[in-house]
N, C-alpha and C positions, 0 to 999 in steps of 0.2 A: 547826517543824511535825513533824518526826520524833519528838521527845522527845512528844508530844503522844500518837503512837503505840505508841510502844518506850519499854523503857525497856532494854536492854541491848543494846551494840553488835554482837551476835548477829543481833539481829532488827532494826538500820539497815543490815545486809549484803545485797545480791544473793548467793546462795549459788545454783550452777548444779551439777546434777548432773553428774559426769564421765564414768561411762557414757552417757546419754543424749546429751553432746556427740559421743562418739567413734561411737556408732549410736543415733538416735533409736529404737531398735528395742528395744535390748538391756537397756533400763531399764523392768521390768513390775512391778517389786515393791511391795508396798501396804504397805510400811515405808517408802518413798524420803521422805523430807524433805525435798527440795531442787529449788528450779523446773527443769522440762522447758522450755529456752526457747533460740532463737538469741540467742548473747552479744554477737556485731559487731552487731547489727540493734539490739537493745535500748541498749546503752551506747551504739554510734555513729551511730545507725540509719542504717547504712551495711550491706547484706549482701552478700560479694563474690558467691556461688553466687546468689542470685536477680536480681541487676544481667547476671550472666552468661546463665541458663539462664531463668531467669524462673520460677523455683520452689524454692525449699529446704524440704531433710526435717526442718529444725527446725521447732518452733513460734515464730509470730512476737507471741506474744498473752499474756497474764496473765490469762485469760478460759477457757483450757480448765478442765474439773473438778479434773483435777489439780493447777495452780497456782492456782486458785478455795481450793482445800484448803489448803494451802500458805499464801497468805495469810492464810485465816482463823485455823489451826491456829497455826503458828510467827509469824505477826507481828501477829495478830490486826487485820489488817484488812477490813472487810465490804465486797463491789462495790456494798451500801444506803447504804455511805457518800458524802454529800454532795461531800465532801472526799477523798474517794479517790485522784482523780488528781492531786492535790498531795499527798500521802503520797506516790504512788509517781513522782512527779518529785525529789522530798525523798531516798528510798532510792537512786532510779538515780545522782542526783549524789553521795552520800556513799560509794555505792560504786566510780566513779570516783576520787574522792579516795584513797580506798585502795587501791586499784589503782596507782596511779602511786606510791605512798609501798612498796607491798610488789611492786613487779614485780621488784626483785630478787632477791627472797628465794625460795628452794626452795619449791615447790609440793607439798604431800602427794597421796599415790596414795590412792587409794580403798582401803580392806579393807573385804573382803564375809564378815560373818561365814556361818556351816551355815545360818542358820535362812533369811538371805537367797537364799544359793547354791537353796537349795530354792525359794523363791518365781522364781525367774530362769528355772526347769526348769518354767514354765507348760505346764499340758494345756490342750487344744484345746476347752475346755468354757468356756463364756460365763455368767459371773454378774451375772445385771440381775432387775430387776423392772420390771412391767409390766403393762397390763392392756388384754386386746385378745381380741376373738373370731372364733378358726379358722373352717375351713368346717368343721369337725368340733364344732363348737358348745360347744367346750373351751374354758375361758377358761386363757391362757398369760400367767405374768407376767413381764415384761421389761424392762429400761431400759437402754439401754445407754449407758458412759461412754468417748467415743473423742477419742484427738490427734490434735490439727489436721496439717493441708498442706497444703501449695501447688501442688498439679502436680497435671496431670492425669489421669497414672496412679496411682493410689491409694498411698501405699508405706506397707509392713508387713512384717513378716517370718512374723507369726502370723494366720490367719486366725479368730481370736477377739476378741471384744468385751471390753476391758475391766472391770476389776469397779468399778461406779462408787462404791460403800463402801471405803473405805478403815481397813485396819484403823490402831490406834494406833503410832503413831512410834518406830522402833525407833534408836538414837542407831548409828552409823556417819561413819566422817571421808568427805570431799570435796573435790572441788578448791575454792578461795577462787575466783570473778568467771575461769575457766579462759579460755585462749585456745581460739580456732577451729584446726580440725587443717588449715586449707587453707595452701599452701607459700606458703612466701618471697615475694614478689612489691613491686614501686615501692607497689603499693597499699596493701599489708599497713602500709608505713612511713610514706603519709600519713596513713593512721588512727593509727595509734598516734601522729602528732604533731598527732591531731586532738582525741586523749583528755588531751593537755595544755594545749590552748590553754583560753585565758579564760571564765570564766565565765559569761558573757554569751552566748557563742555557744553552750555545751553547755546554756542554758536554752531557745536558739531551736530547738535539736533535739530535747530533750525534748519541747518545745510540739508538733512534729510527729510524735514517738512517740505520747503520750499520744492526739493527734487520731487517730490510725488504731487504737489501742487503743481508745477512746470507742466508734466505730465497731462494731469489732470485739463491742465488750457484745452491742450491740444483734440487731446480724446473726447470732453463733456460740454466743453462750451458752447450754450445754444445761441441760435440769432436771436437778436432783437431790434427794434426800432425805435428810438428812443425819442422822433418825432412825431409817431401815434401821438393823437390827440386821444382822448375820454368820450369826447361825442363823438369821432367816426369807429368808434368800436361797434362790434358786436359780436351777437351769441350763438356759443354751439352748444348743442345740448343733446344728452344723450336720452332718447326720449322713451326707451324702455327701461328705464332708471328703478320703478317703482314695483317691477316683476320679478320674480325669483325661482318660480317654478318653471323645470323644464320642456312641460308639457305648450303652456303660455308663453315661453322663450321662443320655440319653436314655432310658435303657430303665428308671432307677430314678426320674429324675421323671415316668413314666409309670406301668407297669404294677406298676412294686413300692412307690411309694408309694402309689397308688390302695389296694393289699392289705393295707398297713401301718396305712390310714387306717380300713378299710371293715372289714376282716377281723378284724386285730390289734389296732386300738382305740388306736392312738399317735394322740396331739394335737401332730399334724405339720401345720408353718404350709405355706400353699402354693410358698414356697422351699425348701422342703425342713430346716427346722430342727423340732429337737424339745424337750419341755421333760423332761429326764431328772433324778429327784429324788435316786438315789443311782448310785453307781458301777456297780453289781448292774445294775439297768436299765440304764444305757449300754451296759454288754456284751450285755445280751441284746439291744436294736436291733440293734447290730453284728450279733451273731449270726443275726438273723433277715433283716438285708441282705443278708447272705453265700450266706441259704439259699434266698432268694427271686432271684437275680443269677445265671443262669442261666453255665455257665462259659465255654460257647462262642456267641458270637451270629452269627446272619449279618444282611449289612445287603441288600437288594436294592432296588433302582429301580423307582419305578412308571413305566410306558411311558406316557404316553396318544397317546389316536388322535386329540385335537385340543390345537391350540396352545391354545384358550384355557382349557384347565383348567388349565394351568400359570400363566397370568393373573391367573385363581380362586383359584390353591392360596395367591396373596402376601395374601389379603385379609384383614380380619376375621372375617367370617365362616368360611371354611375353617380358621381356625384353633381358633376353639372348637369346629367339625365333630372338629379332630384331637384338642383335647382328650377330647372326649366319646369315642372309641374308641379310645382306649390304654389297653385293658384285657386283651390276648391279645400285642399286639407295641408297639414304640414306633414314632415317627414325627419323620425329620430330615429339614431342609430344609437346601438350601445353592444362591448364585444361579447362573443360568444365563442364558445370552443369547438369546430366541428372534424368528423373526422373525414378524411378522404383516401380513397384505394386508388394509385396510380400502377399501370403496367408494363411490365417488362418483357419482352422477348427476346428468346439469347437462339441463335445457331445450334443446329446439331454438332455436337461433338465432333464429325466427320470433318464438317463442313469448316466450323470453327480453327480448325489448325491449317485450313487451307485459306481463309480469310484473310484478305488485305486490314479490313480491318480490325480484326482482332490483334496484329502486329500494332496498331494504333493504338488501341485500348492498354495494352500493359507491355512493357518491356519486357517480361517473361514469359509472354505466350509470341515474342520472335527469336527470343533464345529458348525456348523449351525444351531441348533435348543436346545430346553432343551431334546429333548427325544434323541438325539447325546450323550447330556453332562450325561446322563444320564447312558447311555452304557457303558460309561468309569470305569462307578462305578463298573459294575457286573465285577464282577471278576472271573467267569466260565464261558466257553463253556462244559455243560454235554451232553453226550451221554448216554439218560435214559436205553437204551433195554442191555448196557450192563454194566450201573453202572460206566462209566468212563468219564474222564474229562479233561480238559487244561485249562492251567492257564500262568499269566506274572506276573514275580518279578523283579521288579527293585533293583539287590543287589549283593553280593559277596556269589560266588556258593558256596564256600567251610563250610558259613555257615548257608544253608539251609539246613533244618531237613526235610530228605527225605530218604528213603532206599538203593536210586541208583545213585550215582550223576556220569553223562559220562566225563572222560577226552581222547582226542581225542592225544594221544599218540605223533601224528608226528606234534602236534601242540607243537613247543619247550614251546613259554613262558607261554601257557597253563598246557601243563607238569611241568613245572619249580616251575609255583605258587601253583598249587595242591600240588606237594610231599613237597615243602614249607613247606606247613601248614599243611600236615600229619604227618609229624613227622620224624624223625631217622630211625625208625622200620619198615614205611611202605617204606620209601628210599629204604632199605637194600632190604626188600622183594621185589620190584619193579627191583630193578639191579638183584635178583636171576632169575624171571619169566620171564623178558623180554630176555634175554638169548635163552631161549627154545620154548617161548607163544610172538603170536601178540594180543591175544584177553585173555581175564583174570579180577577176579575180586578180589578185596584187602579188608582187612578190611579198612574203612573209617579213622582209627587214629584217628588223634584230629580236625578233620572237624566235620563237624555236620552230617556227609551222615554217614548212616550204611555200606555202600558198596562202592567201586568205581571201578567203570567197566573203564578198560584202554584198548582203544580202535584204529586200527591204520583206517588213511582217504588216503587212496593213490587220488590223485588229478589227473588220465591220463588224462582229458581235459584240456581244457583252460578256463578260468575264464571267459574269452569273449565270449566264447559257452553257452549262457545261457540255452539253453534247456539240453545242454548233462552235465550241471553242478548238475542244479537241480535233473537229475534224479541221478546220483551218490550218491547226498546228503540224497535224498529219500530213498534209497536203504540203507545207514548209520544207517537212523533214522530206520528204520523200524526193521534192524535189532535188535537194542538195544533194541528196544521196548519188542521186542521176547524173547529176551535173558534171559532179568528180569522178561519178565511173565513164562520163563518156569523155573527161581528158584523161583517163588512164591511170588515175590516180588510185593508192589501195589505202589509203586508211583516211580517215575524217572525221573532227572531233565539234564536239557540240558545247555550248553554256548550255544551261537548264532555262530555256526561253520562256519570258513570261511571269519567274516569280518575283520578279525584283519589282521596280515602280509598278507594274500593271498589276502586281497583286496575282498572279493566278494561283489556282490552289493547287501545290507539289503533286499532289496524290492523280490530280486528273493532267498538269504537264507530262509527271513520268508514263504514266498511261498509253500518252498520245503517242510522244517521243519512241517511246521503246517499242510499242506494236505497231508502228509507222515502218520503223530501223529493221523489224523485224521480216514483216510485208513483204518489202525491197529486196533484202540482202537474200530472197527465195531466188529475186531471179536475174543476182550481180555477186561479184566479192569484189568484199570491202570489208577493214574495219572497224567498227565505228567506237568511236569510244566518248562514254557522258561524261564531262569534266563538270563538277560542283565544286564552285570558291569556296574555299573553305574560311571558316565563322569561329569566332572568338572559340569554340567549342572542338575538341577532338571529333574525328570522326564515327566515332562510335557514339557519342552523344547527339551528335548534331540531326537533327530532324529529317532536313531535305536528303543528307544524303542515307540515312537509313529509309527511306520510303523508296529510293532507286534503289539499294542493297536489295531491300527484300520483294520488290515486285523481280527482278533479274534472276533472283535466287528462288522466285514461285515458279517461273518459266522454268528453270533448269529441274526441278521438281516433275514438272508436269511433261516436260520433252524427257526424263527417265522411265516415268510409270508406263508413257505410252510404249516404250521399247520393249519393258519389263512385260505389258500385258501381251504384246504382238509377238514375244517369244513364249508364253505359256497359254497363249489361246486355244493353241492346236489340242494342247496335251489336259487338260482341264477345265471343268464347267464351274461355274459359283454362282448361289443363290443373292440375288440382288435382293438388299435391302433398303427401304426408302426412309430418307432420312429426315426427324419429324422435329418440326422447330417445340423451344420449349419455355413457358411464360411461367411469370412468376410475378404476386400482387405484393403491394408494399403499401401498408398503410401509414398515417401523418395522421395528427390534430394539428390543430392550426386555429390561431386565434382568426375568427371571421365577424362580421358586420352582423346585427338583428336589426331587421327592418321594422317598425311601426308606425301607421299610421293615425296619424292626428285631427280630426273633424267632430265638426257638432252634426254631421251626415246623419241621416236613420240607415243608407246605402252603402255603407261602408265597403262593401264586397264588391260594387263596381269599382272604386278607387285600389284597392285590392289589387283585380284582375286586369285593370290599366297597368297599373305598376310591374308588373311580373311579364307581363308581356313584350313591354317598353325596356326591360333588364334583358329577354331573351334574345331582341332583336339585338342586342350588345355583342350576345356570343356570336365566336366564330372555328371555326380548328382550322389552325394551319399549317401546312407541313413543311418540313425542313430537310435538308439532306444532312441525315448526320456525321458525314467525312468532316463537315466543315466546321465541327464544334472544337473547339481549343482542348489537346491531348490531355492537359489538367483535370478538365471537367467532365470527363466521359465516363469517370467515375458515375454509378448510378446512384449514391448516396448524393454527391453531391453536386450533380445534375439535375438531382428532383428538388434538391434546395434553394438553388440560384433559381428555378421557375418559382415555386412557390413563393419565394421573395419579392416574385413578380407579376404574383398575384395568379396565375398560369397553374392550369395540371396538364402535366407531360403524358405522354406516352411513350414510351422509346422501343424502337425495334432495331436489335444488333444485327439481327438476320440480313432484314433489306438494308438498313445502313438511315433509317429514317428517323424523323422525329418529328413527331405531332402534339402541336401545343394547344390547350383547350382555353381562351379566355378572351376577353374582349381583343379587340384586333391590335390597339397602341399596344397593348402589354404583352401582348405576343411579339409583335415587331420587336421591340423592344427588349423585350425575353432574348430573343434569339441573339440578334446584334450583337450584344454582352456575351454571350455564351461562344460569339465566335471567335478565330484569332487576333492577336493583336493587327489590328487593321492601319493603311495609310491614311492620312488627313488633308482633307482636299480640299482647296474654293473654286465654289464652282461661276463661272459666267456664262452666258447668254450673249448671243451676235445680233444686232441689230444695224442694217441694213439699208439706206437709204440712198438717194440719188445722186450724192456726193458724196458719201463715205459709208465705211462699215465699223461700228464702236461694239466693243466690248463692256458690256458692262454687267458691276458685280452684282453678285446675288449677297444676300446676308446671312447671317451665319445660322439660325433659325432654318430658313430653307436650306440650304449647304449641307448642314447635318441630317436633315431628314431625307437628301436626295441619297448620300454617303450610305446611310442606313439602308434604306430600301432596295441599294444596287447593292449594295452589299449580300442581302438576304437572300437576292433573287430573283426579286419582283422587278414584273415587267414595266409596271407604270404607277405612277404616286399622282395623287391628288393635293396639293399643300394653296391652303387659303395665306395668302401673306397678309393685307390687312382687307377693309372690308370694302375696296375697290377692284383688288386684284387677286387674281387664282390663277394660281398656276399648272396646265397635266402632262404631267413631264413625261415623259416617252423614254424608258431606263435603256429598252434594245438598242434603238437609233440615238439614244442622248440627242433629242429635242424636245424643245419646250412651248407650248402653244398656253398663251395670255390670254385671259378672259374667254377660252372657247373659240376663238380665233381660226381660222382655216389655216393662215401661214404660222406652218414653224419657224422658229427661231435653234438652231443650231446651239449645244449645250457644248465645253468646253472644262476642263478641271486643270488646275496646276496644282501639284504639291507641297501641302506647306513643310516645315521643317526637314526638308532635305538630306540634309546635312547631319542633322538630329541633334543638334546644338541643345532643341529644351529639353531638360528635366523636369521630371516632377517635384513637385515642393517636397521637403525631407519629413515635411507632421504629415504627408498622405502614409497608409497603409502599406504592406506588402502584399497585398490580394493583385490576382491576376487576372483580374476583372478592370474594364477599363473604364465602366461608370457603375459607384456605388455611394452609397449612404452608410455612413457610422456610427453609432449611435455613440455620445458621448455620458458615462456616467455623471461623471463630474465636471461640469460646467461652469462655474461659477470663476472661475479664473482665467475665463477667457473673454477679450476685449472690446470682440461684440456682445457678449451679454451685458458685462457691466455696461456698456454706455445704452444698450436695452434697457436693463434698470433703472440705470438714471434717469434716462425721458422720459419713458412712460410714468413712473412714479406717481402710480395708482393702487388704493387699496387690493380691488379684488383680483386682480391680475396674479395667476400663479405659473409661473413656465412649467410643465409637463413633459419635457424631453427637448432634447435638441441633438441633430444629429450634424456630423463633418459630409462635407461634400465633396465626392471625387471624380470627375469630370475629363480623362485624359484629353477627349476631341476637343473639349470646349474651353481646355487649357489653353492648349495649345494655340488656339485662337488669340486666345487674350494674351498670352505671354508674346506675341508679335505688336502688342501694345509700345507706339513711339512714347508715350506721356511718361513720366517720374512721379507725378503727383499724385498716388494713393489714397484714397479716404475712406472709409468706412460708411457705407449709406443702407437704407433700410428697405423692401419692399415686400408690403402686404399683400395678399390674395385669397383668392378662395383655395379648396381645396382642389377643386377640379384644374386649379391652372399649375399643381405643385407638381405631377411628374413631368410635364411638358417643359417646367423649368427649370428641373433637374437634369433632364435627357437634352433639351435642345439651349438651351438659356436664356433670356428672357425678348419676349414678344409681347406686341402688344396689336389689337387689328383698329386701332386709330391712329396707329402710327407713333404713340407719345408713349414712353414709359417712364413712370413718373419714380423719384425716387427719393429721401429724405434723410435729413443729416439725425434727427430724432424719429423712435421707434412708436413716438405719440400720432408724431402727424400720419405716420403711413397705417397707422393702427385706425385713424378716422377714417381717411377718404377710402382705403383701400381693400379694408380685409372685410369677409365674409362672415358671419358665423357657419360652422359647417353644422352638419347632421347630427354630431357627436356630443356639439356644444363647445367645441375646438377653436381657434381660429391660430391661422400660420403664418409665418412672417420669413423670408428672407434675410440675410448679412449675405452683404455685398462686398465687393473692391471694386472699387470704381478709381478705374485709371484715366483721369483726364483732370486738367486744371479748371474748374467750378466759378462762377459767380456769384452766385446764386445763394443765398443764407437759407431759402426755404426748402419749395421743391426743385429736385435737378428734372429734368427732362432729357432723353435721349431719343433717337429715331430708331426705328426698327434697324437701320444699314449701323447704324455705331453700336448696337446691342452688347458688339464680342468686347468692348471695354470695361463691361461690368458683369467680374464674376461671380455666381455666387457660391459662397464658401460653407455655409450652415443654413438649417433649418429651424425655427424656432416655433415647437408646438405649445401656444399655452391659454390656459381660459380663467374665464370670469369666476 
């Protein structure tokens, strides 16, 4: 198979360069001929430094650009070849063979001729190409060509990007197949008696080389072009290379690159790299860094006079705040521990055992006593003066023996399952009447009901209107009620209307439903009985129908006391006591943000009271209905957790049923959202209108989740900037949506995605019952977007700092309706201020382009920020679509939901 390759025992040689074995570092020259690769790993694939450390600074791969080169060049083999990795099982073994026939023989030393010596004395200037657009709306070309490794501190000695062209081969000697420099050791002696053994067994090793090299293709392989000339190159260069202090870090990713951008006209990426095309201009940046990099800086402390602007100053939004005015001083953050009193109010005692929701709050304040558990049993609320009654079945309405059973017409899969199970005949009848009737009664078929009243529920509120819902609802029931008392009918059975697709909240259905049922039956007999389908869950478990149990069982309470008091009125008096709510403080530390400012100012205290001012205008309180918070979290330990996780201090009142969130407005939205229940997933569109037709057309999934959100919460109307053409203010009551300020609406529309509930969640998310979180990951290094992080950026100073998993249900769910198969791992940079926005909604972008990268280098140039902290962050993605593209991907805001992101990647220079 070799001969098939080569035809010169030159090119059946593993040839290892010998500088590069002595420092992966010290071998930069675009003459080198000779693979950059760990020798013990490849010939024995035994590496003693990563069996030890768990990382070596050699290369473990035949897959970087340089040894990609290398093969092609010198042994002329393609990674297009079918046949590749039996060529290079064929070379590893021939080169062992030689190895043991010449390990006695002197080893020659490298000579470095001038021309090399000169390529070894690399400047700081980065030669790639590229093609990406700044915020300067300069297009910068770039590619960068970097060596692999394995750790997770970055190692390099130069903080420059290799030049991925390589010029032509310049002949210099090498070490033959070189030893590793690590010392003597028992180990060192059974490898070398491993490189003698049988043939057979150094094939079963190769088989497991080649398998991680296979791999390897797939995962590391960067682009290149291999028709790059030398003269259409050029340079990127990172032009605060020669700074080191945080104080000057800050003050030139701030206010002198702002000057550099706006003023001076450099097409400077937002990490501060520049594209410099001769050496003249390099100097002159230099020189104009120098001029604008004030000599003496002072740093000062902003005070505040409340804990929670230091809360504020960690979030997202405070931080595109600081972006936006680092144009006179810079602005450094670093943590600090502060503490905060958040408060609680609970119910009187009295009050508290008669509360609905304290029966919410704990399963043992609705069984609290035996004459509780006892109430569970009667299974009537009668109304004696007019002979009627309500009742709860836990069951399938269709067969309940009853007279009247209601299907609520414009409820589909309500509809769907009744004429189900009615049969052929009432189908037929049902398509004749609805025709002509919204309102109409069937014969029952093969249900058990005598009757069924098909009924229609026009919904003109919002589900988040709880008061203007319930009375609609009211209005429903009351009618039915009527309808059957005036054919004569005595008993009538309900679904629980409202919480299936439309989401309503049980607690304000049963409300309506049953002091509707109540209202009525004062001045008819009937009676009525609330059928709830029953759910994977026993009845005594199950949620929906414990919230009807115990509101039917508070009524029967409260229709005994009255009796109880109207027969001891006469005969005794009692002193009224007033019953007094009761609060209690609960203090936290909490790692928070210190604010400092940065200027060569004498005024320093005007920037100061800018700043503080400009955080205040951030806050907001907003308040929530606390019915609506998910039974889990109502806990106040860990209800004051999940806020503060969210940057948010609560207030909770059990009395009124309220909650009040204190912090910038996204993290309160946001806050809440997450705190409530598991919610439906929706896409929403927009009707557009014109002289010959009416189209529907989508909204993207960015807007979608933030309309989802807001109606969810409550809120009457959202503002949502889609990119920097169009704004959209959506109207949550009426679901319309008026474009650019527009006088005509546009009519808003939602279909549900997963129906059916076909998706899951991936089996590595969490068991938290939260449906958007972050995880922070200890140990990281074993996972396959870091390593291929590693690998491209493959820069000295670069140390990753955390990374956390990302868990996203809504924005799952989106992407798992993804048609494509094709998978890949892509990268995207940003500021800080755009990380919860891409966490919570997924990624946007307001020019329409979201740029994205098969290497963690390139999105590290054009993209990312440095934050306040000295931080910069980075995305791992899945991108599900078939690609062309070697460089950057580009996607439109409407394809967004095909790239999810799965982890967060904090790390600095």
């Amino acid at each position: 198979m070799a001969e098939k390759y080569s035809s010169s025992p030159y090119e059946r040689t593993l040839r290892i360069c010998s500088l590069y074995k002595q420092d992966p570092d010290s071998c930069r020259s675009e003459s080198c001929v000779y693979f950059h690769l760990c020798y013990k790993y490849i010939i024995n694939n035994k590496c003693r430094r990563f069996k030890l450390h768990g990382k070596c600074p050699h290369s473990h791969s035949f897959f970087t650009l340089h040894n990609k080169r290398i093969l092609e060049e010198q042994y002329r083999l393609s990674l297009d070849d079918e046949n590749i990795f039996e060529a290079l099982s064929d070379l590893i073994e021939y080169s062992r063979k030689t190895l043991e026939q010449s390990s006695s023989k002197t080893i020659h030393e490298r000579d470095i001729d001038d021309s090399t010596s000169k390529q070894l004395k690399c400047s700081s200037s980065i030669k790639t190409k590229h093609h990406y657009h700044t915020q300067t709306s300069h297009e910068i070309k770039s590619k960068a060509s970097i060596d692999s490794t394995n750790s997770t501190r970055l190692r390099s000695q130069s903080s420059d990007i290799l030049s991925k062209k390589r010029s032509p081969a310049t002949s210099h000697s090498t070490n033959f197949i070189d030893d590793e420099e690590d010392p003597p050791s028992s180990e060192s002696h059974n490898e070398k008696d491993e490189t003698t053994a049988s043939s057979s067994n150094k094939k079963s090793k190769l088989k497991s080389v080649l398998s991680n090299l296979s791999g390897k293709k797939d995962k590391y392989t960067l682009t290149s072009n291999s028709n790059d000339s030398v003269a259409n190159k050029t340079e990127i260069k990172y032009i605060f290379q020669e700074y080191n202090q945080n104080d000057q870090l800050a003050y030139l990713h701030g206010p002198v690159k702002r000057c550099l951008i706006e003023q001076r006209k450099y097409a400077i990426t937002p990490s501060g790299y520049c594209q410099s095309l001769t050496s003249h201009e390099e100097k002159k940046i230099d020189k104009d860094i120098e001029e604008l990099l004030p000599t003496q800086l002072k740093t000062e402390r902003v005070n505040f006079d409340d804990n929670i602007l230091a809360l504020v100053s960690s979030t997202s939004a405070a931080e595109q705040l600081f972006e936006e005015n680092q144009t006179n001083y810079a602005i450094i953050s670093k943590a600090q521990t502060v503490s905060f009193k958040m408060e609680i109010i609970f119910p009187p005692k009295e009050k508290r055992e008669q509360s609905m929701l304290t029966s919410t709050l704990s399963s043992k304040l609705s069984i609290a006593s035996d004459k509780s558990t006892a109430l569970l049993s009667d299974t009537r609320f009668h109304i004696s003066h007019t002979n009627s009654s309500m009742d709860l079945i836990y069951g399938d309405i269709t067969e309940i023996q009853v007279d009247v059973m209601v299907c609520v017409s414009t409820s589909i899969t309500l509809l769907r399952s009744i004429l189900a199970r009615a049969g052929a005949q009432v189908n037929a009848e049902y398509n004749q009447h609805s025709q002509t009737k919204s309102t109409f009664f069937l014969d029952g078929g093969l249900t058990s009901a005598r009757k069924i009243l098909f009924i229609p529920w026009k919904l003109e509120v919002q589900s988040s209107d709880a008061f203007r819902t319930q009375q609609s609802l009211s209005e429903l029931v009351q009618n039915c009620i009527m309808k059957a008392d005036y054919e004569h009918f005595k008993s009538i059975a309900f679904p629980s209307i409202g919480t299936g697709q439309i989401g309503l909240d049980t607690q304000h259905v049963c409300e309506a439903m049953i002091d509707a049922s109540n209202k009525t039956l004062q001045k008819c007999t009937m009676n009525v009985l609330f059928v709830l389908y029953p759910s994977k869950e026993t009845k005594y478990n199950d949620k929906s129908y414990q919230v009807f149990r115990s509101y039917l069982d508070n009524l029967c309470k409260q229709s005994d006391s009255k009796k109880a008091g109207t027969a001891s009125a006469s005969h005794t008096s009692h002193s009224i006591s007033i019953p007094v709510n009761k609060s209690q403080h609960i203090f936290r530390d909490l790692p928070c943000a210190q604010i400092s400012i940065v200027s060569d100012s004498k005024d320093m205290t005007r920037y100061d009271k800018q700043l503080i001012k400009s955080l205040k205008d951030l806050m907001s309180a907003k308040e929530y209905d606390l019915s609506l918070v998910h039974k889990p979290f109502l806990n106040s330990d860990i209800l004051i957790d999940i806020c503060l996780d969210h940057n948010v201090i609560p207030i909770i009142n059990y009395s009124k049923e309220r909650l009040i969130l204190h912090g910038d407005q996204d993290s309160c939205s946001q806050c809440f959202a997450n705190l409530r229940r598991q919610r439906l997933v929706h896409r929403y569109y927009y009707t557009l209108k014109t002289k010959f037709k009416t189209e529907e057309i989508k909204l993207n999934t960015f807007v979608t989740l933030q309309i989802d959100e807001a109606k969810g919460n409550g809120e009457s109307s959202i503002l949502i900037r889609d990119d920097s053409q169009t704004t959209l203010d959506v109207d949550l009551r009426n679901l319309q949506v008026f474009i650019n300020r527009s006088s005509q609406p546009h009519d808003l529309s939602k279909k549900e995605i997963d129906r059916d509930q076909k998706i899951l969640p991936p089996n590595t998310w969490s068991t938290s019952q939260l449906i958007i979180q972050t995880v922070n990951i200890p140990s990281f290094n074993s996972l396959q977007c870091i390593r291929i992080f590693e690998y491209t950026m493959s820069q000295p100073e670069w140390s990753i700092e955390q990374v956390d998993a990302i868990e996203n249900w809504p924005l799952y769910v989106h992407f798992a309706r993804k048609k494509s198969t094709h998978d890949i791992i892509v990268f995207h940079g940003c500021s800080l201020s755009s990380v919860g926005s891409i966490i919570h909604y997924g990624f946007h972008s307001l020019s329409e382009s979201i740029n994205f990268t098969r290497d963690a280098l390139d999105s590290h140039i054009h993209n990312t920020h440095r934050s306040t902290d000295g931080t910069y962050y980075m995305f791992a993605a899945i991108l599900s679509k078939k690609v062309s593209e070697k460089d950057v991907i580009h996607l439109s805001n409407e394809d967004a939901h095909l790239a999810l992101p799965t982890h967060l990647i904090r790390y600095e220079r």
